[in-house]
gemmi code that builds the backbone of each chain (N, CA, C; Angstrom):
import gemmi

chains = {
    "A": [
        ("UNK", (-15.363, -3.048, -24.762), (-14.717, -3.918, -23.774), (-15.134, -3.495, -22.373)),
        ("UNK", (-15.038, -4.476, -21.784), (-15.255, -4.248, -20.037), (-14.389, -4.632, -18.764)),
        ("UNK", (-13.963, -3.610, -18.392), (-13.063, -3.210, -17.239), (-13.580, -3.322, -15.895)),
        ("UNK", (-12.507, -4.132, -14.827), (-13.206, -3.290, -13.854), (-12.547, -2.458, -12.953)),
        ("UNK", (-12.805, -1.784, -12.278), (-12.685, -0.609, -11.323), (-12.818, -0.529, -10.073)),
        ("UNK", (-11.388, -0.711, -9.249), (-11.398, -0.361, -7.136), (-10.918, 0.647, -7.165)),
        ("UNK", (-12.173, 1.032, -6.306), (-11.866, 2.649, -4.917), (-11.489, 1.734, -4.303)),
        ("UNK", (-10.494, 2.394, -3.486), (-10.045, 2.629, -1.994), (-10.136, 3.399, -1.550)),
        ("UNK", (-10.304, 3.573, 0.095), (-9.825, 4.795, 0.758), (-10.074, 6.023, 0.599)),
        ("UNK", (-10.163, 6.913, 0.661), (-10.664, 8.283, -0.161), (-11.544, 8.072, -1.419)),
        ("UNK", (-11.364, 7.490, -2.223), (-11.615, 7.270, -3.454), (-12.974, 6.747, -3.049)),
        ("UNK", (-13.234, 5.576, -2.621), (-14.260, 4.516, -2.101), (-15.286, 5.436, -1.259)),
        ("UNK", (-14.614, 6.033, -0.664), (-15.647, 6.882, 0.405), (-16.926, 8.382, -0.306)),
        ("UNK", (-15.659, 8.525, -1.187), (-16.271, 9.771, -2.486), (-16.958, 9.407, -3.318)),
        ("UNK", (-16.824, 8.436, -3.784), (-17.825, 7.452, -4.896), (-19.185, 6.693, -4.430)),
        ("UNK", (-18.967, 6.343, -2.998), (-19.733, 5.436, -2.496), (-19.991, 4.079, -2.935)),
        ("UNK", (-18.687, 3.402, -3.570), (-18.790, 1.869, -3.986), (-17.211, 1.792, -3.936)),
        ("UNK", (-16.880, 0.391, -3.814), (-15.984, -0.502, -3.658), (-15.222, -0.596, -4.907)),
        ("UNK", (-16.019, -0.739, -6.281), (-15.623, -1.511, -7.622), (-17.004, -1.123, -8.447)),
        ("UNK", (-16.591, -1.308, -9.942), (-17.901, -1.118, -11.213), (-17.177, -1.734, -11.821)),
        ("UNK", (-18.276, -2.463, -12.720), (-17.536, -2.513, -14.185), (-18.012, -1.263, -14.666)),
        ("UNK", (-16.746, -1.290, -16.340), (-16.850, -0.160, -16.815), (-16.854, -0.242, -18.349)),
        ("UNK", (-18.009, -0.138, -19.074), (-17.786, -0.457, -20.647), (-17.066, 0.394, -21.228)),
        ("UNK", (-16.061, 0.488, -21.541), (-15.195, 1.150, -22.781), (-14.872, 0.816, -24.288)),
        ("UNK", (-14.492, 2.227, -24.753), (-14.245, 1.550, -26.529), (-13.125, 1.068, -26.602)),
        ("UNK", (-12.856, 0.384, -27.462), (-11.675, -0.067, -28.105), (-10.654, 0.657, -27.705)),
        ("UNK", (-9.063, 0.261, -27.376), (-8.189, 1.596, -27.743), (-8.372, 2.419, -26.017)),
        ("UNK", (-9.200, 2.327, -25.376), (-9.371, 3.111, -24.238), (-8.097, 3.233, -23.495)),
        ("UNK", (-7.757, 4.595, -22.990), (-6.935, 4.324, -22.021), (-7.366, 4.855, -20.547)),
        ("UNK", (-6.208, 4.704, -19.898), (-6.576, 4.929, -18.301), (-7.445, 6.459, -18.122)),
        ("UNK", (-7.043, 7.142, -18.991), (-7.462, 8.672, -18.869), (-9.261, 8.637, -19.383)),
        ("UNK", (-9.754, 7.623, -19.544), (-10.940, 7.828, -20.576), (-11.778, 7.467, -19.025)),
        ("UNK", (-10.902, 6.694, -18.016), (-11.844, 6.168, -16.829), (-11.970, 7.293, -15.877)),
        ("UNK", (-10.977, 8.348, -15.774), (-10.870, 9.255, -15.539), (-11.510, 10.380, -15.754)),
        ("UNK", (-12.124, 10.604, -16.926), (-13.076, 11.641, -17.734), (-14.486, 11.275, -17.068)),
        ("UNK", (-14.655, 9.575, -16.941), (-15.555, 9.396, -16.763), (-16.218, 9.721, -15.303)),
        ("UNK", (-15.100, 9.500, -14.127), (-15.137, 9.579, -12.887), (-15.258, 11.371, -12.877)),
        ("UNK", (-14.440, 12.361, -13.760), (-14.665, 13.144, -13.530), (-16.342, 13.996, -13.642)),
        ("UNK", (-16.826, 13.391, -13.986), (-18.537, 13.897, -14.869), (-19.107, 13.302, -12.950)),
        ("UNK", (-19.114, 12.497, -12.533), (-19.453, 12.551, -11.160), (-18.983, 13.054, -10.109)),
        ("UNK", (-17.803, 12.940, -10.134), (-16.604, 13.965, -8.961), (-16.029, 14.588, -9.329)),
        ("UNK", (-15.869, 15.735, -9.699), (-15.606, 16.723, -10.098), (-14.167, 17.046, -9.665)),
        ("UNK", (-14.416, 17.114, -7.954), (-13.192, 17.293, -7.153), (-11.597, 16.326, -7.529)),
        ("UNK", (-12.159, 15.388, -7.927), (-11.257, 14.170, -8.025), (-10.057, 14.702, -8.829)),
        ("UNK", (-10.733, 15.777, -9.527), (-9.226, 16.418, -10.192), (-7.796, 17.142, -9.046)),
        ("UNK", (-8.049, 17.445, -8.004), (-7.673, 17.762, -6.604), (-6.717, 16.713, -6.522)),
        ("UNK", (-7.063, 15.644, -6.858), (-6.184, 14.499, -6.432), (-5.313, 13.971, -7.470)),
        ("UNK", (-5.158, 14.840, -8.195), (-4.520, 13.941, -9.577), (-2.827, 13.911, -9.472)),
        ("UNK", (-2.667, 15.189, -8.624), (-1.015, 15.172, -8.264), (-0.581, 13.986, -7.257)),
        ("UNK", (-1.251, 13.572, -6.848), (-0.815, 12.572, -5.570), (-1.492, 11.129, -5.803)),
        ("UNK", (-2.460, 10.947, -6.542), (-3.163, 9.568, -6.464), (-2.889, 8.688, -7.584)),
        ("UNK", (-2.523, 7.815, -7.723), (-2.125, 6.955, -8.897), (-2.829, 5.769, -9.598)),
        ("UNK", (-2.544, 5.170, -10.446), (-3.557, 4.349, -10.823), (-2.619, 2.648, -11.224)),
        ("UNK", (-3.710, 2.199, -11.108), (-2.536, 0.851, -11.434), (-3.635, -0.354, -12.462)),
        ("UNK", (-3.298, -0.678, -13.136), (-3.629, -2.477, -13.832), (-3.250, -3.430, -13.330)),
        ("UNK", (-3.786, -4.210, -13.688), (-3.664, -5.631, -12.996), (-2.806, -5.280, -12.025)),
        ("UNK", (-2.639, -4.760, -11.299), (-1.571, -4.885, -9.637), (-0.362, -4.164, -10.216)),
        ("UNK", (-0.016, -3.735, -11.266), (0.470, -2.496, -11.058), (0.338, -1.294, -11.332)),
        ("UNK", (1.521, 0.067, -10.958), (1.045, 1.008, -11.499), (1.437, 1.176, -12.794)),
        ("UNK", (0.253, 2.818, -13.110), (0.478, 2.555, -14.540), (0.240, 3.596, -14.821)),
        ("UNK", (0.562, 4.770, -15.573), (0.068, 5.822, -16.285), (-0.591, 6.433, -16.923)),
        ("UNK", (-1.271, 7.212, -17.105), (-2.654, 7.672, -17.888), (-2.690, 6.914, -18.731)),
        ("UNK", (-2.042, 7.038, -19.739), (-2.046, 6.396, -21.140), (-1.749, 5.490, -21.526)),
        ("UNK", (-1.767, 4.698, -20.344), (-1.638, 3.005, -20.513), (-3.205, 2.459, -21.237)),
        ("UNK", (-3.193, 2.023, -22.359), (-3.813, 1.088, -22.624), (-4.809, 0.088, -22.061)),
        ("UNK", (-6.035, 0.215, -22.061), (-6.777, -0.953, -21.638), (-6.975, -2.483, -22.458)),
        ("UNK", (-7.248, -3.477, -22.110), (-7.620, -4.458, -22.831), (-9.130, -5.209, -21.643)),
        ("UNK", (-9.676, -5.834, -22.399), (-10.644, -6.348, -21.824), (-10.468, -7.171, -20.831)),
        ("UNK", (-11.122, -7.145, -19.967), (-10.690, -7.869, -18.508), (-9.761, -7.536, -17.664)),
        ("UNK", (-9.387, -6.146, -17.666), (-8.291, -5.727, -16.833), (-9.160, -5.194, -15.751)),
        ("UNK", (-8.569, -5.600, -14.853), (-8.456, -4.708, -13.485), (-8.134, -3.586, -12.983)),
        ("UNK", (-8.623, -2.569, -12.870), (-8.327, -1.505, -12.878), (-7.971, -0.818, -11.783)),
        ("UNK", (-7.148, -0.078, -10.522), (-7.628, 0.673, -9.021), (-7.159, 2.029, -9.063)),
        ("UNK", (-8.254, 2.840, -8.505), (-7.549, 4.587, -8.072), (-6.746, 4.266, -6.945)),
        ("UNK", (-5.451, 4.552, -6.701), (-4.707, 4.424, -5.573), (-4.755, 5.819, -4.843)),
        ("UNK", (-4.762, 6.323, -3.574), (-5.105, 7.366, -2.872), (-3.218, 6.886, -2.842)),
        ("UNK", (-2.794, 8.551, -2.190), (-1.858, 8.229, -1.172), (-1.540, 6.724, -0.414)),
        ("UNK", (-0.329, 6.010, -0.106), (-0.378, 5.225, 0.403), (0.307, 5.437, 1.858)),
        ("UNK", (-0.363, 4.661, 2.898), (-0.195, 5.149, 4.265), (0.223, 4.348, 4.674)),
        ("UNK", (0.751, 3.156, 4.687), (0.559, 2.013, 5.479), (2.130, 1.903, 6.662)),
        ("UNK", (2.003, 0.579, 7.547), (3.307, 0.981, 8.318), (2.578, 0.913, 9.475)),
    ],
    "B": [
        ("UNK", (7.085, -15.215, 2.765), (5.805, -15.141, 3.156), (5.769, -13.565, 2.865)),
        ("UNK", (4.487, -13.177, 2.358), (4.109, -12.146, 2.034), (2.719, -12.013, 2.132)),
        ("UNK", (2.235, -11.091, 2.588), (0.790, -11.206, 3.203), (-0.224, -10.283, 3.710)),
        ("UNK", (-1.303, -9.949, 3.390), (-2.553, -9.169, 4.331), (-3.149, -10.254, 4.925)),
        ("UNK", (-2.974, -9.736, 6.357), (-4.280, -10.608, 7.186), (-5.085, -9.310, 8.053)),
        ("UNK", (-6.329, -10.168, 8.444), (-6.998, -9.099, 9.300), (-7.277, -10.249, 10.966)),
        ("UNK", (-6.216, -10.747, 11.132), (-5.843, -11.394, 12.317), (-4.302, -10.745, 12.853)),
        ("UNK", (-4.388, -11.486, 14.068), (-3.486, -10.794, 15.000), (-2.004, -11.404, 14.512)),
        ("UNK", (-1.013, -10.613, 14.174), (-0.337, -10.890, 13.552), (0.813, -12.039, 14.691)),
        ("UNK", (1.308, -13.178, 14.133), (1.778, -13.959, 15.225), (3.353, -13.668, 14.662)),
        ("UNK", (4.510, -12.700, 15.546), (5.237, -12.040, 15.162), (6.437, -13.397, 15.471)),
        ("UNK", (6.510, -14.157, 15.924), (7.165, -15.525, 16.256), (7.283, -15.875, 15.051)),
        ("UNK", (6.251, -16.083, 14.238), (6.012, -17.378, 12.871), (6.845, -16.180, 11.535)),
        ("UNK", (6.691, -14.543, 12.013), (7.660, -14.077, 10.942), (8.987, -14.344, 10.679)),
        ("UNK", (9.673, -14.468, 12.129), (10.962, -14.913, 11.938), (11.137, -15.821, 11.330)),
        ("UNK", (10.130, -17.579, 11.904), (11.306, -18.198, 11.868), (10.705, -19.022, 10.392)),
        ("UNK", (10.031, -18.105, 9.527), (10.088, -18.589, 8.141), (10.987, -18.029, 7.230)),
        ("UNK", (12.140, -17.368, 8.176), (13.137, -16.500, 7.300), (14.532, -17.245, 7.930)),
        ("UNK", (13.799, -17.993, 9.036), (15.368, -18.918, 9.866), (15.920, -19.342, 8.750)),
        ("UNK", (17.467, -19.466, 8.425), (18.148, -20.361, 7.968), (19.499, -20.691, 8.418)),
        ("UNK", (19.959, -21.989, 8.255), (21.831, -22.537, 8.132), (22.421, -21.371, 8.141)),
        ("UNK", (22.793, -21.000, 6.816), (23.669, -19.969, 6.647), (23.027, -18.426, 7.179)),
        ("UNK", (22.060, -18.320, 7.824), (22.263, -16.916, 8.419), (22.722, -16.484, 9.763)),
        ("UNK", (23.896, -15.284, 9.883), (24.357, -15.030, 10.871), (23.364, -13.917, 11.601)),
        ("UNK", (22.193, -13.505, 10.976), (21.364, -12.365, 11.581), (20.154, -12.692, 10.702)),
        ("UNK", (19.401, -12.914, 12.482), (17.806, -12.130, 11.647), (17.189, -10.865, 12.488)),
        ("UNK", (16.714, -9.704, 11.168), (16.703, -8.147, 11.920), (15.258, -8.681, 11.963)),
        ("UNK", (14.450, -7.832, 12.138), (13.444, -8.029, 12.704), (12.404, -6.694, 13.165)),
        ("UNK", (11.738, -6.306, 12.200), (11.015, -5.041, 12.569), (9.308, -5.047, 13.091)),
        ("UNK", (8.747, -4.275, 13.950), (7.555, -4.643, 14.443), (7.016, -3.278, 14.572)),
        ("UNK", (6.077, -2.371, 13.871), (5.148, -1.501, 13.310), (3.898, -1.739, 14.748)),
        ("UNK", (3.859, -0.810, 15.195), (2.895, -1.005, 16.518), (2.372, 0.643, 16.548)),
        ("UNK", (0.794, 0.450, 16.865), (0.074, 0.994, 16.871), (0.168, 2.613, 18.098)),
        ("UNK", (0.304, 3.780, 17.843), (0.495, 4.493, 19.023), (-0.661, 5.074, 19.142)),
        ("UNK", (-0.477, 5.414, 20.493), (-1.855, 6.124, 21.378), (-2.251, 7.834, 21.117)),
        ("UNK", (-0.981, 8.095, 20.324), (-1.414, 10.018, 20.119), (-0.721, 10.120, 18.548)),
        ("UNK", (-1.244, 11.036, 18.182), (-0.374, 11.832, 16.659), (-0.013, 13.193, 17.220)),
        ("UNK", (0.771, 13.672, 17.505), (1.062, 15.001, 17.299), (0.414, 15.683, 18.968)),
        ("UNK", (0.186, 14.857, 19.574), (-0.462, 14.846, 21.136), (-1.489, 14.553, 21.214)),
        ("UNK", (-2.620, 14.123, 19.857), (-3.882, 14.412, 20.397), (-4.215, 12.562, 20.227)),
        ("UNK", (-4.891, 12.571, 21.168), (-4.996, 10.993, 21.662), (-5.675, 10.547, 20.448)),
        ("UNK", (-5.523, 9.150, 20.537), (-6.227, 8.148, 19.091), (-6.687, 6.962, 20.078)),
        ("UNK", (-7.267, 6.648, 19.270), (-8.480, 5.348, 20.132), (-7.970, 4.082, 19.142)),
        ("UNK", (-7.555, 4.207, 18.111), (-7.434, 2.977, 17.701), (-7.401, 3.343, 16.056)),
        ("UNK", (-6.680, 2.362, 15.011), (-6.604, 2.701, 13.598), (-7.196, 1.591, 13.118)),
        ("UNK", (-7.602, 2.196, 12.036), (-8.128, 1.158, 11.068), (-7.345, 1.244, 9.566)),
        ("UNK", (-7.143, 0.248, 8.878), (-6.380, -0.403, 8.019), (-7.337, -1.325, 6.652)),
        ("UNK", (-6.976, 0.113, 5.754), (-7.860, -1.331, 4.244), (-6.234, -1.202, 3.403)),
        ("UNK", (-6.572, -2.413, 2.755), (-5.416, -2.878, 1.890), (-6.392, -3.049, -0.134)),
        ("UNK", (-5.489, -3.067, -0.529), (-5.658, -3.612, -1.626), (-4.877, -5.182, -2.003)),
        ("UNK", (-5.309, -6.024, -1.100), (-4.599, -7.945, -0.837), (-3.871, -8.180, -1.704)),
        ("UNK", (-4.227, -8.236, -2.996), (-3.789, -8.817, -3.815), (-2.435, -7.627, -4.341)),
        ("UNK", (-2.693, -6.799, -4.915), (-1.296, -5.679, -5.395), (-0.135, -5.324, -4.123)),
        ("UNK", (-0.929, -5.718, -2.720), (-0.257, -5.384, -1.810), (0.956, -6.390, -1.375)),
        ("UNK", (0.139, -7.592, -1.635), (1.482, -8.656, -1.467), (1.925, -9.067, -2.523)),
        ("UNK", (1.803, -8.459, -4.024), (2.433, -8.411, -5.298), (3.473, -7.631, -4.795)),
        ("UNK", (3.402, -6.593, -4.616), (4.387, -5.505, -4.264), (5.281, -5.573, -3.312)),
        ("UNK", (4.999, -6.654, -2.022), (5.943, -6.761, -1.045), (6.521, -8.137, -1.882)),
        ("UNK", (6.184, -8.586, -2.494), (7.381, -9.476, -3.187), (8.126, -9.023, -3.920)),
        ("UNK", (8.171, -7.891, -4.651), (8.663, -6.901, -5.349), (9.858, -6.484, -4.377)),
        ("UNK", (9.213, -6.152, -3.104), (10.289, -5.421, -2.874), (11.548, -6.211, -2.477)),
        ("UNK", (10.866, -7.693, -1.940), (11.972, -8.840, -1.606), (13.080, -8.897, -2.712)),
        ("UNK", (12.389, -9.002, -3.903), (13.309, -9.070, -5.359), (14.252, -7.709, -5.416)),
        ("UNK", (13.745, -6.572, -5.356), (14.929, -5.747, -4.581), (15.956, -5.658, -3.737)),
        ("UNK", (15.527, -6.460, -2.829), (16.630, -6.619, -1.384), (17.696, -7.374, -2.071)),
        ("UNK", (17.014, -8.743, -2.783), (17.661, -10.050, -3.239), (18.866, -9.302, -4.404)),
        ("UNK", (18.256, -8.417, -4.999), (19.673, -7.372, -5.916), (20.065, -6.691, -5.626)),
        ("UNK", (20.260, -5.759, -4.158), (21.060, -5.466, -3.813), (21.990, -5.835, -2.657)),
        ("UNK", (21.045, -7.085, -1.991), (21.974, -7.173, -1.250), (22.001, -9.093, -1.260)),
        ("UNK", (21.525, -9.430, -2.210), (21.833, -10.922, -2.208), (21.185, -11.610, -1.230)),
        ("UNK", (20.078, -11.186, -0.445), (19.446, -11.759, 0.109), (18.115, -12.205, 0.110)),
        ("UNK", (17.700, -13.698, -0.046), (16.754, -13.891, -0.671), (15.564, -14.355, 0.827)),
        ("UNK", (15.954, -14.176, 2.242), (15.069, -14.958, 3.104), (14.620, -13.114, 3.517)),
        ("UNK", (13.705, -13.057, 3.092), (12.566, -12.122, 3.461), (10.887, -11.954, 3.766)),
        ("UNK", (10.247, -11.783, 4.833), (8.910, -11.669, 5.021), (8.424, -10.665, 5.513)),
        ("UNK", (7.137, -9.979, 5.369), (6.123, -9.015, 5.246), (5.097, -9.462, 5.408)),
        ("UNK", (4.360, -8.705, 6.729), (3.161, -9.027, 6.884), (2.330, -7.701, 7.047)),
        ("UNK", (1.108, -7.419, 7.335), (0.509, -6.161, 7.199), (-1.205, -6.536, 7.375)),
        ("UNK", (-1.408, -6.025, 9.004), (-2.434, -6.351, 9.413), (-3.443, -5.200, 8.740)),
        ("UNK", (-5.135, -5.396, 8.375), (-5.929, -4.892, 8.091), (-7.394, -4.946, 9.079)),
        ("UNK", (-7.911, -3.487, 8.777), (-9.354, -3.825, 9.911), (-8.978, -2.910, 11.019)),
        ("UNK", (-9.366, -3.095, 12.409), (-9.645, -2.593, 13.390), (-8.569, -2.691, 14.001)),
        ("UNK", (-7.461, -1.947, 14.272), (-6.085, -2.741, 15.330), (-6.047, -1.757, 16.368)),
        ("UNK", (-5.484, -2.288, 17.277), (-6.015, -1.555, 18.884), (-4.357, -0.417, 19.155)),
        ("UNK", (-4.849, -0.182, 20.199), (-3.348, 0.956, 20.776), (-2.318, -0.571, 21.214)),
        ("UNK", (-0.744, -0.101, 20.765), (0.157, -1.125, 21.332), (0.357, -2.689, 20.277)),
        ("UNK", (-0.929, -2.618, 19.589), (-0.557, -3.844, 18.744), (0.194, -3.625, 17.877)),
        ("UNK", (0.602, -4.987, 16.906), (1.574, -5.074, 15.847), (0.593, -4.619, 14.668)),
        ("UNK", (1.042, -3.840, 14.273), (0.073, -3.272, 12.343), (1.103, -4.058, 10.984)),
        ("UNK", (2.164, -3.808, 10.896), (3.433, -4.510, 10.602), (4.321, -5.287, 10.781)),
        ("UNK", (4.839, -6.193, 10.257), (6.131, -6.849, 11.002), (6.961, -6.976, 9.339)),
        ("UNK", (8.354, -7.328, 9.469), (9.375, -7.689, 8.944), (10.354, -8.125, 9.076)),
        ("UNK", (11.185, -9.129, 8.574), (11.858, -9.830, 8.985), (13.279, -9.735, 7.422)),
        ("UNK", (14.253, -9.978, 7.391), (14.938, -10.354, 7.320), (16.392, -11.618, 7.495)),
        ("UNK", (16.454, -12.013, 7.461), (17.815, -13.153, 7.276), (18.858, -12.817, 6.620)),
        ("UNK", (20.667, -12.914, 7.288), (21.293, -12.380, 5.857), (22.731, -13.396, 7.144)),
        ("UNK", (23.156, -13.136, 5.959), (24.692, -13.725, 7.171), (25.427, -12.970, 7.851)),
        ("UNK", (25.290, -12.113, 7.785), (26.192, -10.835, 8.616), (25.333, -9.709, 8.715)),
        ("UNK", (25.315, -8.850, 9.747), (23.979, -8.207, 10.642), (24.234, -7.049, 9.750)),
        ("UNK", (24.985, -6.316, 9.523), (24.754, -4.863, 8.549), (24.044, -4.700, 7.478)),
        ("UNK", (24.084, -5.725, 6.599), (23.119, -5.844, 5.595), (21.425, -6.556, 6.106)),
        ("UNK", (21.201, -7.031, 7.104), (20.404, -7.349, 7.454), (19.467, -6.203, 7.843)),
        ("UNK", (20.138, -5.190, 8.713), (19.730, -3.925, 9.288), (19.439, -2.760, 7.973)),
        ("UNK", (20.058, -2.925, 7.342), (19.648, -1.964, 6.038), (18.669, -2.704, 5.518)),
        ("UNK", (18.657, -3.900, 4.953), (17.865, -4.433, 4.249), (16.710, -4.451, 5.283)),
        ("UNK", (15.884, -4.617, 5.938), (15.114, -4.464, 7.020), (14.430, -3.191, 6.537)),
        ("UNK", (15.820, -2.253, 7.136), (14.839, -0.576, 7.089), (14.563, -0.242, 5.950)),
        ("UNK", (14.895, -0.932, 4.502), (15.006, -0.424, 2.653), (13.137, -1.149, 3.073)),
        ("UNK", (12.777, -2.369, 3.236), (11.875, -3.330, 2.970), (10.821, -2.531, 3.890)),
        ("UNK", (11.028, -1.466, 5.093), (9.829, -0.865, 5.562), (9.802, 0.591, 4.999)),
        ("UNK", (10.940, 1.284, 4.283), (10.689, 2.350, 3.535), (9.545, 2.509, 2.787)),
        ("UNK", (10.244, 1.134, 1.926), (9.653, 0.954, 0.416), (8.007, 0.291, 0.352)),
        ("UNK", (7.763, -0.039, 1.535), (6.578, -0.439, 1.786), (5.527, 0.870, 1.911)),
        ("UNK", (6.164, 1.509, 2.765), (5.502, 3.094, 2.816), (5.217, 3.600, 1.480)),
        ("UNK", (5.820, 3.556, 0.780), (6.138, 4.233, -0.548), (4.974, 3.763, -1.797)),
        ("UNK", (5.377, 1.955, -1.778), (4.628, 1.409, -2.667), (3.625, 0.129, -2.637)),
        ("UNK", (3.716, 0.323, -1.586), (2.389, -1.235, -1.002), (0.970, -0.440, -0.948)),
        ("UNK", (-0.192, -0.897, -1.460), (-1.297, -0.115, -1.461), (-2.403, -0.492, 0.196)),
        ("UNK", (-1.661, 0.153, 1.498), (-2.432, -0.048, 2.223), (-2.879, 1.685, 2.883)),
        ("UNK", (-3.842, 2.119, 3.135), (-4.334, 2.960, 4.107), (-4.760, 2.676, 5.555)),
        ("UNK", (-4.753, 4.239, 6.250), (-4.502, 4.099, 7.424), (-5.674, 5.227, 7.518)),
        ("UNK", (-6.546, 4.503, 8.810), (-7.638, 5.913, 8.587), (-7.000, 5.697, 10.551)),
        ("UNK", (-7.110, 7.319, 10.872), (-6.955, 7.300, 12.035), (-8.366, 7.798, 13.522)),
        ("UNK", (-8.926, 6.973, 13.913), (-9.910, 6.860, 14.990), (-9.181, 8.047, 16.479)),
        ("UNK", (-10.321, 9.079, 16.380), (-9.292, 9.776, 17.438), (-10.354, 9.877, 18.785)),
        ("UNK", (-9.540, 10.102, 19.606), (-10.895, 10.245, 21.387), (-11.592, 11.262, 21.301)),
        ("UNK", (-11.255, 12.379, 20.526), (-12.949, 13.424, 20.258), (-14.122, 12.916, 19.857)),
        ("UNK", (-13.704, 11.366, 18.795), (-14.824, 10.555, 18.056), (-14.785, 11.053, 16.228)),
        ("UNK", (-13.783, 12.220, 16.454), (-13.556, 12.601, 14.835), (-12.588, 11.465, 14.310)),
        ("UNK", (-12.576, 11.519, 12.772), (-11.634, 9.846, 12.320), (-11.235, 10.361, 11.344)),
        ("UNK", (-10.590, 10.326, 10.123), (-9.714, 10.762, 9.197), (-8.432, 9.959, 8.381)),
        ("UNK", (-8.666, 9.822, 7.341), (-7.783, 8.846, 6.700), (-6.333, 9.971, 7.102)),
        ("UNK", (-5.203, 8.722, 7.208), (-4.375, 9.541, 7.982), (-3.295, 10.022, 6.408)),
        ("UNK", (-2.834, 11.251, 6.471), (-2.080, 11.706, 5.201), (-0.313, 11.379, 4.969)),
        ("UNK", (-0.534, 11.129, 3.879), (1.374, 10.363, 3.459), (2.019, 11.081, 4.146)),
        ("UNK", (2.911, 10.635, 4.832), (4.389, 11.526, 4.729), (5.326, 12.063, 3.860)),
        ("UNK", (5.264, 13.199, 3.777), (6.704, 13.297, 2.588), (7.446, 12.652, 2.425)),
        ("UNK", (8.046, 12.164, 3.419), (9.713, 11.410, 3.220), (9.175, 10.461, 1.951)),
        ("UNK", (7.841, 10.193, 2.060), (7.928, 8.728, 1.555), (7.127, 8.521, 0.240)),
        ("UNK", (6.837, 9.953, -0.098), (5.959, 10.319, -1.367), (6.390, 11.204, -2.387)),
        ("UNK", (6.367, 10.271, -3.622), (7.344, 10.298, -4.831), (5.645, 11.177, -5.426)),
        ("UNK", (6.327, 12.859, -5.536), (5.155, 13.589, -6.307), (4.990, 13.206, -7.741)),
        ("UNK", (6.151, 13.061, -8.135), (6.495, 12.888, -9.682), (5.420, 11.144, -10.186)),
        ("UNK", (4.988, 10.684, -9.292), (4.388, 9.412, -9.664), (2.421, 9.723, -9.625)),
        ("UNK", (2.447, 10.684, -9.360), (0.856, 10.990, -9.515), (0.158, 10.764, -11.303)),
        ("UNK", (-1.099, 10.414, -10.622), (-1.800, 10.620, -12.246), (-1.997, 12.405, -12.722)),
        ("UNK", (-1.261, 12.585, -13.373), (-1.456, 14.280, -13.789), (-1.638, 14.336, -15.432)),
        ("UNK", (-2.511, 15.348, -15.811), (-2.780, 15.506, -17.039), (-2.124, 16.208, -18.075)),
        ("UNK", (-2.166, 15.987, -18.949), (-0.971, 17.109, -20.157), (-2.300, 18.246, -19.895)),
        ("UNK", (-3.239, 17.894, -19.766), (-4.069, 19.180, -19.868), (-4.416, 20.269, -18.802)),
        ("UNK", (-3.643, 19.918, -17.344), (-4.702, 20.206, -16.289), (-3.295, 20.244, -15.038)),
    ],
}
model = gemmi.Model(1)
for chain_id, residues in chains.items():
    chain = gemmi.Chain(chain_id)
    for i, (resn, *xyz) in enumerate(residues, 1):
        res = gemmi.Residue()
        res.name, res.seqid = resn, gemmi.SeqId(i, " ")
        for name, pos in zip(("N", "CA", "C"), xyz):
            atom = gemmi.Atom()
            atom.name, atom.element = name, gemmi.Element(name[0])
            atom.pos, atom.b_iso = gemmi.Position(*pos), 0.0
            res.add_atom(atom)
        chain.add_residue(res)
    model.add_chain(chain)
structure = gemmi.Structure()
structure.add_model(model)
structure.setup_entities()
């Protein structure tokens, strides 16, 4: 199945892209996009106490479940105001 | 109305889409840009949103207000991009029939925005150094991070 994936903010700036798609297996959960991000950013583990993740527009927890065509975003800290 | 724009926010048109008959108060909050952090001068902020989860979420929080305090005339706006010293970055509005709940409900709807609307704030400073600007405690729930059983 294929996912896709927004940086923001920190996230966006460390990666150097906006969004990917992302082929995953069956069954994938949020943590598998995570493994994957980790094999390029290493650091990103630094951020795991504070940065959150969300599906379709909301948040969501590691082990939330993917299905095909979901939307995926790393949320940094939120600052706004 | 719930909303990212990367225009100048027209703080007139927040109110009076929250005007109604039965309201005896509209509060009215306005988020404006300052010239220093902590003394050291800033030139100007910049603002990315995530549009779509961001005004998912400020409707969210309306549906909050609306259960606790029965009030359903609420708007949120939240400028993105380049915003200067002195401008509006935020606005909020409220409607309620009697001003106490208006005034809470107001300050709950810019808490909770801090908390759970997905916008950043990178801050532009007069040395020419810039820096995404960091949460505040008050307003950051640790317990909501992505953390690992392993790590």
């Amino acid at each position: 199945m294929k996912v896709t994936v927004k940086y923001f903010a920190v996230c966006h700036e460390e990666l150097g892209r906006e969004e990917e798609e992302m082929e995953l297996p069956e069954g994938a959960t949020l943590r598998a996009i995570l493994d994957r991000l980790e094999e390029e950013w290493p650091e990103i583990t630094e951020f795991y106490q504070v940065m959150q993740m969300s599906v379709n527009w909301d948040y969501a927890t590691e082990d939330t479940e993917l299905s095909d065509g979901d939307e995926v975003a790393l949320i940094p800290p939120v600052t706004g105001g | 109305m719930f909303k990212i724009t990367d225009e100048v926010i027209d703080t007139q048109r927040v109110i009076s889409v929250v005007e109604a008959d039965d309201a005896g108060a509209i509060v009215h909050f306005l988020g404006t840009v300052r010239n220093n952090t902590g003394g050291r001068r800033t030139l100007y902020l910049e603002y990315e949103a995530y549009a779509p989860m961001a005004e998912k979420k400020m409707a969210e929080i309306a549906h909050e207000i609306r259960e606790k305090w029965g009030l359903d005339r609420v708007a949120m706006i939240h400028r993105v991009g380049r915003v200067e010293i002195g401008e509006v970055s935020v606005a909020v509005a409220v409607a309620s029939p009697h001003r106490s709940d208006g005034f809470e409900a107001c300050k709950y709807a810019m808490d909770r925005l801090k908390q759970v609307v997905p916008i950043w704030k990178r801050e532009i400073w007069e040395d020419g150094a810039e820096e995404w600007v960091k949460p505040d405690p008050v307003y950051f729930d640790v317990d909501r991070g992505v953390r690992r059983s392993d790590g």
